[in-house]
LODOMI-789643 format. One record per atom (N, C-alpha, C): residue number from 1; residue in one letter; atom name; x negated, z, y negated. Coordinates in steps of 0.02 Angstrom, whole numbers, plus 50000, padded with zeros to 5 digits. Each point is the difference from the previous one (the first is absolute). Layout:
BEGIN
SITE    nr   rest   atom    east      up   north
SITE   NUM      A     CA       X       Z       Y
...
END
This chain:
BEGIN
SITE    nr   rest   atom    east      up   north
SITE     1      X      N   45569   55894   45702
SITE     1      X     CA   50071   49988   49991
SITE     1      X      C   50016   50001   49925
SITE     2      X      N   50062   49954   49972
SITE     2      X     CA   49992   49996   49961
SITE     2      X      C   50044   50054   49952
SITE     3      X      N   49979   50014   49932
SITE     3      X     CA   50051   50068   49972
SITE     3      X      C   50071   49982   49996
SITE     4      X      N   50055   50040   50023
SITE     4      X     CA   50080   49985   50012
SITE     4      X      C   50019   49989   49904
SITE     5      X      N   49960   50039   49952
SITE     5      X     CA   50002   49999   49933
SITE     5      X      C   49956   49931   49952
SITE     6      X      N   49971   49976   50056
SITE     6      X     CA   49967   49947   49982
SITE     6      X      C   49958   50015   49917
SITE     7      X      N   50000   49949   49973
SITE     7      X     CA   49980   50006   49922
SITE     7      X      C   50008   50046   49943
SITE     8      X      N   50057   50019   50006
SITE     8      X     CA   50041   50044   49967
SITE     8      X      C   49961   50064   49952
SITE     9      X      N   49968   50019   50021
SITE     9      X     CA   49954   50065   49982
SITE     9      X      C   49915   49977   49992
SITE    10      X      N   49993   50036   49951
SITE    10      X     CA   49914   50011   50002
SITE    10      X      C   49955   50059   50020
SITE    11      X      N   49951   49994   50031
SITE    11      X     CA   49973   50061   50007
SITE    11      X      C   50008   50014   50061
SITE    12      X      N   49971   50055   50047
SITE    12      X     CA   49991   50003   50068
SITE    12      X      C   50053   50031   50032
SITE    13      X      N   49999   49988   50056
SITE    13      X     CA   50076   50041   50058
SITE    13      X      C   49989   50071   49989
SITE    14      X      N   50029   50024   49988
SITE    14      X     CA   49992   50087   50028
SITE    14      X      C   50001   49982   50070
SITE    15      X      N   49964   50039   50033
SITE    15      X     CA   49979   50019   50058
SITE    15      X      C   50060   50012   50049
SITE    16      X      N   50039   50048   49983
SITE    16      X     CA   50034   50031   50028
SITE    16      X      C   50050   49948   50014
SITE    17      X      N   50035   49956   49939
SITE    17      X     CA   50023   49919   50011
SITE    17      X      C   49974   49975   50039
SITE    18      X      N   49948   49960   50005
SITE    18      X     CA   49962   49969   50061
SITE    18      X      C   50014   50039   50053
SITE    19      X      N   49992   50054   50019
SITE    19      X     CA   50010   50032   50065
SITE    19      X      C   50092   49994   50013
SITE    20      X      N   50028   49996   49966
SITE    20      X     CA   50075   49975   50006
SITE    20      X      C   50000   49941   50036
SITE    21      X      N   49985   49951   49952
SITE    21      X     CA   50015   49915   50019
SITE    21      X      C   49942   49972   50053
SITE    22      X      N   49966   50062   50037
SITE    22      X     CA   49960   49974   50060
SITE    22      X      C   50054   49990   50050
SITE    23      X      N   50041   50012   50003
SITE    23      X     CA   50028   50008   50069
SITE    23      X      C   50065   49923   50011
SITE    24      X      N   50009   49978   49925
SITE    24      X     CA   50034   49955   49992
SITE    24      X      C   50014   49936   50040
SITE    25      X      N   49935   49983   50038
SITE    25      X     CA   49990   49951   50047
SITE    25      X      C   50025   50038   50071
SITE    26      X      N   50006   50063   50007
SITE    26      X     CA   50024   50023   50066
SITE    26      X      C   50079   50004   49992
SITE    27      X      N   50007   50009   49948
SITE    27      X     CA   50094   50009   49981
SITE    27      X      C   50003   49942   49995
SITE    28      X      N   49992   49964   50010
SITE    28      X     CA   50032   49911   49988
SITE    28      X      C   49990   49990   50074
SITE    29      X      N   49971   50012   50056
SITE    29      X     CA   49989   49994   50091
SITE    29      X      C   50049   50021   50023
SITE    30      X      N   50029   50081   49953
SITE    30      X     CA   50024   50078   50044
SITE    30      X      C   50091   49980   49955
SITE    31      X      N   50018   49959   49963
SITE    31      X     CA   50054   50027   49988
SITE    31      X      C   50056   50004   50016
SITE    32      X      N   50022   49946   50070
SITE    32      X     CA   50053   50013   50035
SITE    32      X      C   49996   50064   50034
SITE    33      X      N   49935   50010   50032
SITE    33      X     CA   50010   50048   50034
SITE    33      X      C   49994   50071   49975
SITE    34      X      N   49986   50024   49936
SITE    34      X     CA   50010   50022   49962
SITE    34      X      C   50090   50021   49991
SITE    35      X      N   50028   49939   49989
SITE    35      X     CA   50065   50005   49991
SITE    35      X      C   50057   50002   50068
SITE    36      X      N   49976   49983   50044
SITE    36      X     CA   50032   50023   50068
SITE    36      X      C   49994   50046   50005
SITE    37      X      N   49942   50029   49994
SITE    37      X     CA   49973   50092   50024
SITE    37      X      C   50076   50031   49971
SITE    38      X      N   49977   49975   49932
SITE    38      X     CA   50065   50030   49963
SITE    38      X      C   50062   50019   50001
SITE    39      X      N   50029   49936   50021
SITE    39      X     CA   50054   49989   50022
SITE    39      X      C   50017   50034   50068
SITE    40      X      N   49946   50030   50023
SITE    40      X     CA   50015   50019   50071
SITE    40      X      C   49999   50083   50018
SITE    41      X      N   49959   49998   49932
SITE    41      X     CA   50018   50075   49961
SITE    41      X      C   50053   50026   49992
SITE    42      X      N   50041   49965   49951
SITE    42      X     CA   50050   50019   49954
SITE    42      X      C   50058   49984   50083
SITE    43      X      N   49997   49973   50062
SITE    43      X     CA   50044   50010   50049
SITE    43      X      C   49995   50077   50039
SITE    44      X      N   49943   49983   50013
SITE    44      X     CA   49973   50072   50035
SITE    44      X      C   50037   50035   49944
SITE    45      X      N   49989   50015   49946
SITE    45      X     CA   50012   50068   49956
SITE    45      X      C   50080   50003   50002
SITE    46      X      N   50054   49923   50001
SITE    46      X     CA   50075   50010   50005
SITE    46      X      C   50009   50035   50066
SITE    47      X      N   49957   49971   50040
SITE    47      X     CA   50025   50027   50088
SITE    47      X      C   49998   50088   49999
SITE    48      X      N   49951   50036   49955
SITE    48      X     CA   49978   50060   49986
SITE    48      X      C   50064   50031   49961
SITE    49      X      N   50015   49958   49987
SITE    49      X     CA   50035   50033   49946
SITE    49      X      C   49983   50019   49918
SITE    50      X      N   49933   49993   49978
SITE    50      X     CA   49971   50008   49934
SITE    50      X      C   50028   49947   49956
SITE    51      X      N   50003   49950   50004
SITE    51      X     CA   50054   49926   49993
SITE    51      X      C   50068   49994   50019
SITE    52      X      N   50032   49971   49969
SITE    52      X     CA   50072   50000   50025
SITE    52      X      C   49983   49913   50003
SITE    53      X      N   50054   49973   50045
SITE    53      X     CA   50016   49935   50032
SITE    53      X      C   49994   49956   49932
SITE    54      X      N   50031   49997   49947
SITE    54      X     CA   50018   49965   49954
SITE    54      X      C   49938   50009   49958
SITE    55      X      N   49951   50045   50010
SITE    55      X     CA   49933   50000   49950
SITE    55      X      C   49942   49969   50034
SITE    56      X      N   50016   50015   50069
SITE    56      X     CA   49933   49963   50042
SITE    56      X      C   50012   49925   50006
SITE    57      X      N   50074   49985   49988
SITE    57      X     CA   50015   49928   49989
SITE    57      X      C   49967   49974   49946
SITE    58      X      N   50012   50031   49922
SITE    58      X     CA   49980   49999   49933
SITE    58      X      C   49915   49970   50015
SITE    59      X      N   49976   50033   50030
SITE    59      X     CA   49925   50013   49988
SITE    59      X      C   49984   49937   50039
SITE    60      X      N   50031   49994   50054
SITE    60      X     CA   49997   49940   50055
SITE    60      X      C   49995   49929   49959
SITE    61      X      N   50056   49972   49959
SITE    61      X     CA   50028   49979   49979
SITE    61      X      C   49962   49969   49940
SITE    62      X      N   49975   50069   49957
SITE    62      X     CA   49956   49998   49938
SITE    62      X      C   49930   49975   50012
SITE    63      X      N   49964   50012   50064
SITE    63      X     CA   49948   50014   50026
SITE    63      X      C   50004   49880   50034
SITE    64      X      N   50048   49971   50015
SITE    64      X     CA   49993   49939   50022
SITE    64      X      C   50021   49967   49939
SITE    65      X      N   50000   50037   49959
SITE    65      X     CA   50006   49937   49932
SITE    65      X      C   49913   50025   49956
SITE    66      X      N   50009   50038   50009
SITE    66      X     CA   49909   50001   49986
SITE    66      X      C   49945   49960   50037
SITE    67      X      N   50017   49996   50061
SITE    67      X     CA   49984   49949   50030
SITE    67      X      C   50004   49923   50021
SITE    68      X      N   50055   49997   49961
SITE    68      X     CA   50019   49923   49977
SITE    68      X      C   49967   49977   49968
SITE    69      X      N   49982   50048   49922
SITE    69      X     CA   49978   50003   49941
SITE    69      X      C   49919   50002   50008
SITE    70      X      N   49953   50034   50046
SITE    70      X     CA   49947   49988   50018
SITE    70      X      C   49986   49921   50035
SITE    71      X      N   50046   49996   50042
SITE    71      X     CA   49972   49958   50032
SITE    71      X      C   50009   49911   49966
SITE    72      X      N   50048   49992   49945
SITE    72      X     CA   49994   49965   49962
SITE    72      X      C   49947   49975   49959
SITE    73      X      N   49942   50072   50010
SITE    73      X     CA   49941   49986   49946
SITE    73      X      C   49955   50015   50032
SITE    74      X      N   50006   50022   50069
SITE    74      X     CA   49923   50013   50067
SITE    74      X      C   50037   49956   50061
SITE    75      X      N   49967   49955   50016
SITE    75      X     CA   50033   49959   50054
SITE    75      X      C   49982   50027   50041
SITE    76      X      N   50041   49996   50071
SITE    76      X     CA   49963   50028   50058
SITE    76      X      C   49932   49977   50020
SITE    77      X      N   49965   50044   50030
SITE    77      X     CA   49925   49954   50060
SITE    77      X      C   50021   50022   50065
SITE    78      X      N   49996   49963   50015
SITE    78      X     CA   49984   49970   50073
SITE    78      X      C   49957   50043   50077
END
């Protein structure tokens, strides 16, 4: 896969980097559902009460424009 930093730098990955940007091809599969989980979180937590109505909206809200914003630059598959 190719580096998200491309050219930019000389000299080798730190390790611990590489073990970061391994997973990058699974977060580009996982990120709606990633962001539903979310969103389904921040309901559960208003219904609880830890959230109030108007913050689990916020997060709701914040959480489908991030996903606009992804999906503008990761098309869906199929």
């Amino acid at each position: 896969m190719a580096k998200l930093w491309g050219g930019r730098f000389s000299g080798e990955t730190d390790p611990v980097m590489a073990a970061f940007n391994a997973s990058i091809g699974f977060d580009c599969q996982l990120y709606e559902a990633d962001i539903r989980g979310s969103q389904a979180y921040a309901r559960a937590s208003a219904k609880l009460g830890i959230l109030s109505a108007e913050e689990a909206q916020a997060i709701h809200d914040g959480l489908e424009r991030v996903l606009g914003e992804v999906r503008r630059f990761q098309p869906r598959r199929p």
